[in-house]
C-alpha positions in Angstrom: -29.9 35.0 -57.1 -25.8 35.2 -57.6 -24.2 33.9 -60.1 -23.2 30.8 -58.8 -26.5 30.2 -57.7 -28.1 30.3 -61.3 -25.4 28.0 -62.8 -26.2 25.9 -59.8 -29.8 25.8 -60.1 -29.5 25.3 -64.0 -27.0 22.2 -63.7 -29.7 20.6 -61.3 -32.5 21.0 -64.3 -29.7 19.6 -66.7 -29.0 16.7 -64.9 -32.6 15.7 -64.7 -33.1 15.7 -68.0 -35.3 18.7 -68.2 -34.8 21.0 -71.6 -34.7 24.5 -71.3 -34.9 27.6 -73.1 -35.3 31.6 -72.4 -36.7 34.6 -73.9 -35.3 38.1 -74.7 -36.9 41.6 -75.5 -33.2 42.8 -76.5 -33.7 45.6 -74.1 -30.3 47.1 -72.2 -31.7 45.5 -68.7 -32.5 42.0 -70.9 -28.8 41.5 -71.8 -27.4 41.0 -68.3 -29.4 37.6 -67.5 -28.1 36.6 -71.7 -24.6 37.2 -70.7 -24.5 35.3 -67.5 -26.0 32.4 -69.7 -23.7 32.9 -72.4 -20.8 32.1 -69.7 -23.1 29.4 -67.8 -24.2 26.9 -70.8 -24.6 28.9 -74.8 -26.6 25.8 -75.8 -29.8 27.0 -74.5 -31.9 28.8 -76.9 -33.0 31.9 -76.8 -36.6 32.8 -78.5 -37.3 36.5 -79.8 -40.6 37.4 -80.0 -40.7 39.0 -83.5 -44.2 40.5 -83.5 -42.9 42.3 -87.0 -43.6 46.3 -84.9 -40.0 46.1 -83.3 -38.0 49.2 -83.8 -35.6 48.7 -86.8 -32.7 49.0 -83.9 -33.8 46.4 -81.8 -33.5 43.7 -84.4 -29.7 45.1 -85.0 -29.2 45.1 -81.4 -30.4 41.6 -81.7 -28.3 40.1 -83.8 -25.3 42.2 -82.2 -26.0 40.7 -78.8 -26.2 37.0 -80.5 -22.9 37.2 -82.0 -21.3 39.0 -79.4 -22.4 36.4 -77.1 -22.2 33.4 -79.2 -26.4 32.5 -78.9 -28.4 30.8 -81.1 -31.8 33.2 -81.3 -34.8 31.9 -82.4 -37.4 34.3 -83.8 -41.1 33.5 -82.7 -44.1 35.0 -85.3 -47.9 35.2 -84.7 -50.0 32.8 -86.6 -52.1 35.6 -88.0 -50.4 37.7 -90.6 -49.8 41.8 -89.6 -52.4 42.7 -92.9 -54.9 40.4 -91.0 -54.4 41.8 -87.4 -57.7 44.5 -88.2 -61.2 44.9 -86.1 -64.1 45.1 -87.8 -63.8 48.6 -88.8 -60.7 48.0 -90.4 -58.6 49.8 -87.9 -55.4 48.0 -86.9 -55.4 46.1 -83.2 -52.4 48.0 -81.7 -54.5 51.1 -82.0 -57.9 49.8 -81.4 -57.5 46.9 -78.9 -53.7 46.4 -77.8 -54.5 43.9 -75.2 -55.8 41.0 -78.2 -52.9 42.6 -80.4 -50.3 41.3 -77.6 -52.4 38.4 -77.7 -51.7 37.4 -80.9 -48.2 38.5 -81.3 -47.1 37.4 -78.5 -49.0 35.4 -75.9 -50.5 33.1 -78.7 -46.8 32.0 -80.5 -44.7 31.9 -77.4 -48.0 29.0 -76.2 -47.3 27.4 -78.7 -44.0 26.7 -78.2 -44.3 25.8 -74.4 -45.2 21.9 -74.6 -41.5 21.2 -76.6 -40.1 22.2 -73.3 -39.5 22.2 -69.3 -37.8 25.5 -68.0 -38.4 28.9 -69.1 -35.8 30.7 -68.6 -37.3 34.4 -67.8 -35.8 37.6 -66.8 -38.2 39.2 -64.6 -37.4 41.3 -61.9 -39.5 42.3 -58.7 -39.0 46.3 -59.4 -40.6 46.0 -62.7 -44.2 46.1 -61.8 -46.5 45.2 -58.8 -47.3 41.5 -61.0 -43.7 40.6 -61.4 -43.5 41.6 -57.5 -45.7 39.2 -56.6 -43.7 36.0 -58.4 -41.3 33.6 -57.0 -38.1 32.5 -58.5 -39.9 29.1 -59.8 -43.1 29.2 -60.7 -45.4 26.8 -62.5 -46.5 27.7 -66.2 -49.3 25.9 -68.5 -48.5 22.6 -69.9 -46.5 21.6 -66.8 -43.8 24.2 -67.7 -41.9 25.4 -65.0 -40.4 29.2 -64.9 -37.6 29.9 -63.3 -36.7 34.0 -62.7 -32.8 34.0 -61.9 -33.4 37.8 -61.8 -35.9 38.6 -59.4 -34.7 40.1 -56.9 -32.0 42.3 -58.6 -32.8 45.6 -59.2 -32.1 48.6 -61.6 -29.0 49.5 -59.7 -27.6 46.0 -59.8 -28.4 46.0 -63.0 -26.2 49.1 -64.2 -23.5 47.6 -61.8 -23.0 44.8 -63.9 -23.5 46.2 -67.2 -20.2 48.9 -66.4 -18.3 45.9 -65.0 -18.8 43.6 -68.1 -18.6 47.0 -70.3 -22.1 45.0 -72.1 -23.8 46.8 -75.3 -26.8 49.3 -74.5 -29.5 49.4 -76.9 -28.8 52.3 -79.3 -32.2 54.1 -78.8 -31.2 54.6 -75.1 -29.8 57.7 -76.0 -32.4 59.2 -77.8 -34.6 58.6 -74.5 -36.1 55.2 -74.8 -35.6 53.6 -71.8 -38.4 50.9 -72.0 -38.3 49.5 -75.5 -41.5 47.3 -77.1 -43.4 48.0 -80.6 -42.5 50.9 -81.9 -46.1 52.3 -82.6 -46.8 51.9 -78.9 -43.5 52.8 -77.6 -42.3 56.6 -76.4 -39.5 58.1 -74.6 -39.3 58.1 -71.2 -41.3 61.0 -69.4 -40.1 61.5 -65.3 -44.0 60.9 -64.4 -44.4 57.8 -66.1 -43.1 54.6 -65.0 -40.5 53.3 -66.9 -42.6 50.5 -68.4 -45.8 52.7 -69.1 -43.4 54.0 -71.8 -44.5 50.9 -73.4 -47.8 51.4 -74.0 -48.2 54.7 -73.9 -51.5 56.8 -72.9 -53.0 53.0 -71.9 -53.6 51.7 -68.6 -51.3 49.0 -69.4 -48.1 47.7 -68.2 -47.8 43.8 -68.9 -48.4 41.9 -72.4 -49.8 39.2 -70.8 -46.6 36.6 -71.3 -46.2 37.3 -67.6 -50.3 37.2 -66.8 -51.6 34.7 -68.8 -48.6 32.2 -69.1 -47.7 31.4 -65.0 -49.8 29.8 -62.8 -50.2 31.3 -59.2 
């Protein structure tokens, strides 16, 4: 969608009453859509999933971003506390069964906070990953949420384009060849015959968390 488009589109949800909110990952790619909202309407909140693994730079790229921009950031926790997050061998869930580790760090807190609002504001792009290929630009959600993906159909290079024209921030582990940036003891830099988001997960079979599988509705 343009620009104009997305402050359209988010006037329209305003002026029904609807409340709205988005969610960041603080990557370089994430900062484009808080930009354009930070220009469109600063008031809508913006929820970090904090699952307590982020990359010390991350959380200071965080907080640069929010102040840079003017945003109010909300940090999201899991319910279960990170000494707790074991199987029964003791072994932590990141190594032994990421899938339930996203679960709980991520799919479980962000559920919670669905029902105190209308429009998620998401970031998702259609070159990310055959799943996110697959979604519209509104899309229904559980508890009669609706998402809305202002992004979807921009792409890396569009991306980059607007990133040099706004001269925005770049996460500072860029450099150091991160390109796809999650929990750090799952994380590693970006090899040519890996896709950029099975840098993320690394050595899995894995390329969501399950925000964008088990939080939409087809």
């Amino acid at each position: 969608m343009e620009i104009p488009q997305i402050q359209s589109q988010l006037q329209s949800y305003r002026d029904q009453g609807l409340k709205l909110f988005t969610t960041s990952s603080f990557q370089t790619h994430s900062i484009v859509l808080l930009h354009i909202l930070s220009r469109i309407d600063r008031s809508i909140p913006v929820y970090f999933i904090n699952t307590g693994y982020h990359f010390p730079e991350t959380i200071t790229f965080r907080d640069e971003v929010a102040n840079r921009f003017g945003l109010t950031v909300h940090d999201l926790y899991a319910e279960v506390p990170r000494n707790m997050q074991k199987d029964a061998s003791g072994k932590l869930l990141f190594a032994s069964d990421p899938d339930f580790c996203c679960h709980i760090n991520k799919v479980q807190p962000l559920d919670s906070l669905l029902p105190k609002y209308d429009i998620w504001i998401n970031g998702v792009r259609a070159d990310q990953s055959a799943v996110r290929k697959a979604m519209k630009v509104e899309q229904p959600a559980k508890y009669g949420v609706k998402r809305f993906h202002p992004m979807l159909d921009w792409n890396s290079r569009m991306i980059e384009m607007y990133i040099k024209e706004h001269q925005l921030p770049r996460h500072p582990l860029e450099v150091q060849g991160y390109l796809s940036i999650g929990c750090e003891p799952c994380t590693r830099k970006f090899d040519p015959n890996m896709s950029e988001r099975e840098a993320r997960w690394f050595g899995l079979n894995k390329v969501e968390c399950g925000l964008h599988t088990e939080l939409i509705s087809k």
